[in-house]
N, C-alpha and C positions, 0 to 999 in steps of 0.2 A: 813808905817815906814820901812826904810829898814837897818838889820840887819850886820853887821859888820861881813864878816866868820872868825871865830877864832879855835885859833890848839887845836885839842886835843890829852892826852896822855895820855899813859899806867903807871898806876903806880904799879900794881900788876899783876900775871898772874901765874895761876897751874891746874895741872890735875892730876888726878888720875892716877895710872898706867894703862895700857891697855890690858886688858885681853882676852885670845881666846875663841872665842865661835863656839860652844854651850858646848862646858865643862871646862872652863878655873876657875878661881877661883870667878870670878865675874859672875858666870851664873846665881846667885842665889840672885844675889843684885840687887833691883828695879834700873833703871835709873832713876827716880825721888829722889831716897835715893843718888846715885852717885851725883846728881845734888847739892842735901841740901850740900853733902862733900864737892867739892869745892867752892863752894859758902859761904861758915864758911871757910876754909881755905883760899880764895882769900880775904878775909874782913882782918879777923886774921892780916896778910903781912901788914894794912892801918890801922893800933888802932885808928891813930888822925881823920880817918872820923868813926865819928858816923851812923849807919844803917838809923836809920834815915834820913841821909842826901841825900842817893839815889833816885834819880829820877827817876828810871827805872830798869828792868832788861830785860834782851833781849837773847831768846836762842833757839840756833837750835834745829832740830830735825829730819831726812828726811823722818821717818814712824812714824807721833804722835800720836798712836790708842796706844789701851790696856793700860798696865804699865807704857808707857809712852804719855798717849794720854790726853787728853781736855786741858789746857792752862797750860802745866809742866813748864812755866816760873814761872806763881803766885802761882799756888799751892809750887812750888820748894823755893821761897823766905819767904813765910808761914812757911813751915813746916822748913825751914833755922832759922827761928827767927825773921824775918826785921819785922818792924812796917806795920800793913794792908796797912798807907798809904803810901806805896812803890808799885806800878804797876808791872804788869808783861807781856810781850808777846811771845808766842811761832813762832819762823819763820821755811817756809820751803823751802829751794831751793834744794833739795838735798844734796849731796856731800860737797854742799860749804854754810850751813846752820849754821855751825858755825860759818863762816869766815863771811859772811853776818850779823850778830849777830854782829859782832864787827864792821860793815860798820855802822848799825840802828845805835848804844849806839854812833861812835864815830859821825855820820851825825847830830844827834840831838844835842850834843853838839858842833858843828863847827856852826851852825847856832842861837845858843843862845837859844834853849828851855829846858837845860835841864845844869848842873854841875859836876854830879855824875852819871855814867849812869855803870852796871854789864854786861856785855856781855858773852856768854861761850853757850855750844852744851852736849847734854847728849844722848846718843846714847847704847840702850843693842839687840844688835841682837843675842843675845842666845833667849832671849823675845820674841822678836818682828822680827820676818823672813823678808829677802828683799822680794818687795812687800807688806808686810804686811800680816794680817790674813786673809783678801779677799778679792781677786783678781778681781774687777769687770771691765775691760778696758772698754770704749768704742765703741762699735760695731763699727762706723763711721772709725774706727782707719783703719779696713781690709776691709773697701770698695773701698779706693783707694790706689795703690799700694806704691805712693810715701810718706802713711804714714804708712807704715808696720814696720819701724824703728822705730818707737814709740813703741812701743812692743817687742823689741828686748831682750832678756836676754844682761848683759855687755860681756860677754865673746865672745859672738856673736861678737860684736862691737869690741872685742877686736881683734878679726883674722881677720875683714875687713882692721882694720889699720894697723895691723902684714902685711897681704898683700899689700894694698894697696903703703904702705912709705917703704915693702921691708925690715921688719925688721926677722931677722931669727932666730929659734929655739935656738941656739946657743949662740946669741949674747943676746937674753931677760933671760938663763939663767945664763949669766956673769954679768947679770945686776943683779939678784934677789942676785947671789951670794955674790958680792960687798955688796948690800943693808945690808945684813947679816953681816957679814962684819965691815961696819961701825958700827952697831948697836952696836953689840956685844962690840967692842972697847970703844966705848961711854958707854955703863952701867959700863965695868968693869972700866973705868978711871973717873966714878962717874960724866958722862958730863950730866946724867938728873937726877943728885939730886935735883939739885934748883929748880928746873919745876914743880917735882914731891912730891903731898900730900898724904903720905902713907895711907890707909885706913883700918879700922879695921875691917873683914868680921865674922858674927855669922852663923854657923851651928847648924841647929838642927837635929838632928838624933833618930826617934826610936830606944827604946832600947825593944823588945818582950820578952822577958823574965821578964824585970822589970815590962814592962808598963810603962815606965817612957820616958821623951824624952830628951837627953843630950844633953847637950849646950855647943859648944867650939868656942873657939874665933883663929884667927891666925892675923897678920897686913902684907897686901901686900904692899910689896915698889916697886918691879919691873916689868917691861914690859915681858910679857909670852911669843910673838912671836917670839923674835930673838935669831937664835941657831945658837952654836960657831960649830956645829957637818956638818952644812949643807957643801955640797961638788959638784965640778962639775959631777961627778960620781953619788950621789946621786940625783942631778935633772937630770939627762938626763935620770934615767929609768923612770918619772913618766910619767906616758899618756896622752894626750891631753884632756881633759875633754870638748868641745862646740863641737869643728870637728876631727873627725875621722882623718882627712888628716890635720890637723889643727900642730899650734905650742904651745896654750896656754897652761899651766898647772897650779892646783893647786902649783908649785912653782915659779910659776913666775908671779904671779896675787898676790894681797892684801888679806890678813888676815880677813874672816869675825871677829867682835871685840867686843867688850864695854869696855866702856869708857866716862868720862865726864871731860871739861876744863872749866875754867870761868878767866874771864880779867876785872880788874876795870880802866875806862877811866874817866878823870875828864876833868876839862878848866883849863886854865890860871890861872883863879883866885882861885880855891882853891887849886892848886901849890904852890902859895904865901901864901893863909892865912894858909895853915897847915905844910909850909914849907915843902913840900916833895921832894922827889929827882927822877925824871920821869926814867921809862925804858926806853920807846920811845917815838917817835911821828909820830899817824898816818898819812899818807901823800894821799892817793888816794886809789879807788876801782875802778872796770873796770867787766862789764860781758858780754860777747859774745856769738852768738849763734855760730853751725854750723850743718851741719846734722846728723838726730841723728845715722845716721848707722855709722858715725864714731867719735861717741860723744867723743871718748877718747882724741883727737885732739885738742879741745878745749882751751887749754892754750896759743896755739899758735896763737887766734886772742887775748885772754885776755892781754896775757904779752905784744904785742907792745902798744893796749891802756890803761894799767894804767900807762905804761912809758910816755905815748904822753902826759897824761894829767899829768903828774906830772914835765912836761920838764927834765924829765933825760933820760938817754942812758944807753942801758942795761949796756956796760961794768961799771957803777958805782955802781950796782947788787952787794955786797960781799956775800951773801948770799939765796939761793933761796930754800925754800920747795915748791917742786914741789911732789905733793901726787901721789904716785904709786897705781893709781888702777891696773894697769899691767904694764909688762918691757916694753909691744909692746908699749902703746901709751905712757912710759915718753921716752923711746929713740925714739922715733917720733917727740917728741917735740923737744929734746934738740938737734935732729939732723937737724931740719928745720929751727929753732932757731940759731942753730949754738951757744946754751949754752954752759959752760965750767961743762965740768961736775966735777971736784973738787969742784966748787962751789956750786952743786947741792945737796943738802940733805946728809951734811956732816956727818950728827950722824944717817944714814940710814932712811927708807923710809916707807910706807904703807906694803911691801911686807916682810919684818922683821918686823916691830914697830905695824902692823894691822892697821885697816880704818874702827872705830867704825861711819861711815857714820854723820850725825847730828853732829856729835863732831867735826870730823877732823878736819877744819877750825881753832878750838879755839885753838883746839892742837896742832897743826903747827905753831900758833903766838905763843903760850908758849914755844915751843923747839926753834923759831927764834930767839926771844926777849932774851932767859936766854943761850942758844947758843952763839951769836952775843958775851955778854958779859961776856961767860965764858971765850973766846976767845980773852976779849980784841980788838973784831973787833967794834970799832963804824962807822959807817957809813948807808948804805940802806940796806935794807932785803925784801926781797919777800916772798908771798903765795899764789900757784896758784895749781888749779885743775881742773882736766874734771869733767863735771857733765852729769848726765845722762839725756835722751833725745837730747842728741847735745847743752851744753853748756859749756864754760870755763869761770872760774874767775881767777882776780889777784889782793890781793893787798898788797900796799908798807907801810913798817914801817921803819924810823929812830931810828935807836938802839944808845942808850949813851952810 
């Protein structure tokens, strides 16, 4: 029997604020507890669907050991509240493991297996270190030369593409500083209130003298990375941290982070029977390889094929997060691209906003989607990012 593809849309979408790690205010919150958060606040936004009514959940992760390890989709909708028979699965592509999460929930629903599907990424690298807790690569990886990039730290990768595309110390810290920048202007003009599900964080604290251990509660609302202080003066003393002769620095690279987002995508039909009023609609996903010594690169085969297959031209693009793992490789892209960079990650980027990895994805479509219509732009939106080993994704949402 063959199946009818039908659209599917976004009717809710939020995240938690994004905290620095390893000492930011969320260093001490499980991602699986950040997971349960938004996922009761992305339900909350939809009262008329019932928990129940979910088909699925679906959620990134790009290191899923420890705190955030064995299947943090199910255990996360468990310990969220949904009825057991709600499923769950963890995905990993790296980088774009949230965004992927929203490709599974919206593909199962365009094909008809599924109505209500939760999508979202939870990610704590205070936790969980890039790489993970250990490190085992494959021997096979340094037998042959041409896969020695498999093994590359990012920053690495990052000053191949700095050199490679020619991009200068200079110019990647005009970039971080911008990123700051917009950031900044967007929290204080309240552009990621709607996005954002405040959370309520518990400390506990010995107290040696009592014996006792005191418990204090605070609620975080906002994004820890982006500082209104940062200055071209101040990023030009910072050192290069991959190469010595190198351009990268810790300011002009992404925020290691935690953080978690979650997106509810339905069909048609329960549009109709619950009356809702859609954010968007997803339209296409795209992933591409390219080598990994210059993984950063990557957007720049994703972005033409999720246009190709979605028959639009960039310039109908009003909006594009394009995730700054570093300045080198998004001005890489948007210069091979020949993107407009006003249009480019209007309310700032990874390198203000941080890049809680597993998340990102989900977090990009929530600042797109509630973005898009803070602004009264209806039209197309993008979300694209390099992923490590040598790959890029993209994909396109219609914003109402």
């Amino acid at each position: 029997m063959t199946r009818q593809i039908q659209d599917a849309y976004i009717v809710a979408a939020t995240r938690t604020p994004v905290g620095k790690a390893p000492r930011g205010l969320l260093r001490q919150v499980r991602p699986d507890d950040m997971l349960v958060h938004v996922l009761k606040s992305v339900l909350a936004q939809v009262p008329a669907i019932e928990p129940k009514c979910v088909d699925d959940v679906v959620v990134g992760c790009a290191f899923p050991e420890a705190e955030q390890g064995l299947n943090m989709a199910r255990n996360g909708a468990l310990l969220a509240g949904l009825p057991d028979t709600v499923p769950g699965v963890t995905v990993n592509r790296y980088c774009s493991s949230g965004l992927n999460a929203v490709q599974i929930a919206a593909d199962r629903i365009r094909v008809g297996e599924a109505d209500v599907v939760v999508a979202g990424g939870a990610e704590s690298m205070s936790m969980v270190p890039m790489m993970g807790n250990k490190v085992a690569l494959n021997p096979e990886i340094f037998a042959r030369e041409e896969n020695y990039a498999i093994a590359y730290g990012m920053g690495i990768t990052a000053e191949k593409v700095a050199m490679q595309w020619k991009v200068s110390r200079e110019d990647q810290d005009a970039f971080a500083l911008e990123s700051h920048r917009r950031a900044v202007a967007a929290s204080a003009s309240g552009g990621f209130r709607s996005e954002i599900s405040p959370i309520e964080i518990t400390a506990r604290t010995p107290d040696l003298k009592s014996h006792e251990v005191r418990v204090s509660k605070r609620t975080m609302r906002d994004d820890e990375g982006p500082r209104a202080d940062t200055s071209p003066e101040a990023l030009a003393k910072l050192r290069t941290v991959f190469d010595a002769k190198g351009t990268v620095t810790a300011g002009n690279s992404s925020q290691t982070s935690d953080g978690a987002a979650a997106v509810v995508l339905v069909s048609e039909a329960i549009l109709k029977r619950y009356e809702l009023t859609p954010l968007a609609r997803y339209v296409t996903f795209a992933v591409k390889g390219v080598p990994p010594a210059v993984m950063g690169i990557g957007p720049k085969v994703a972005i033409p094929a999720a246009l190709g297959r979605a028959g639009l031209g960039q310039g109908e693009m009003k909006w594009i997060e394009l995730n700054e793992a570093f300045a080198a490789q998004a001005l890489a892209v948007i210069r091979d691209l020949d993107l407009d960079p006003a249009l480019v990650n209007p309310h700032g980027g990874a390198i203000a906003l941080g890049h809680p990895l597993g998340a990102t994805g989900a977090i990009r479509t929530a600042t797109l989607v509630h973005g898009m219509r803070g602004r009264a732009q209806k039209g197309y939106g993008m979300v694209t990012m390099c992923i490590g080993t040598g790959m890029g994704a993209a994909g396109i949402f219609e914003v109402y």
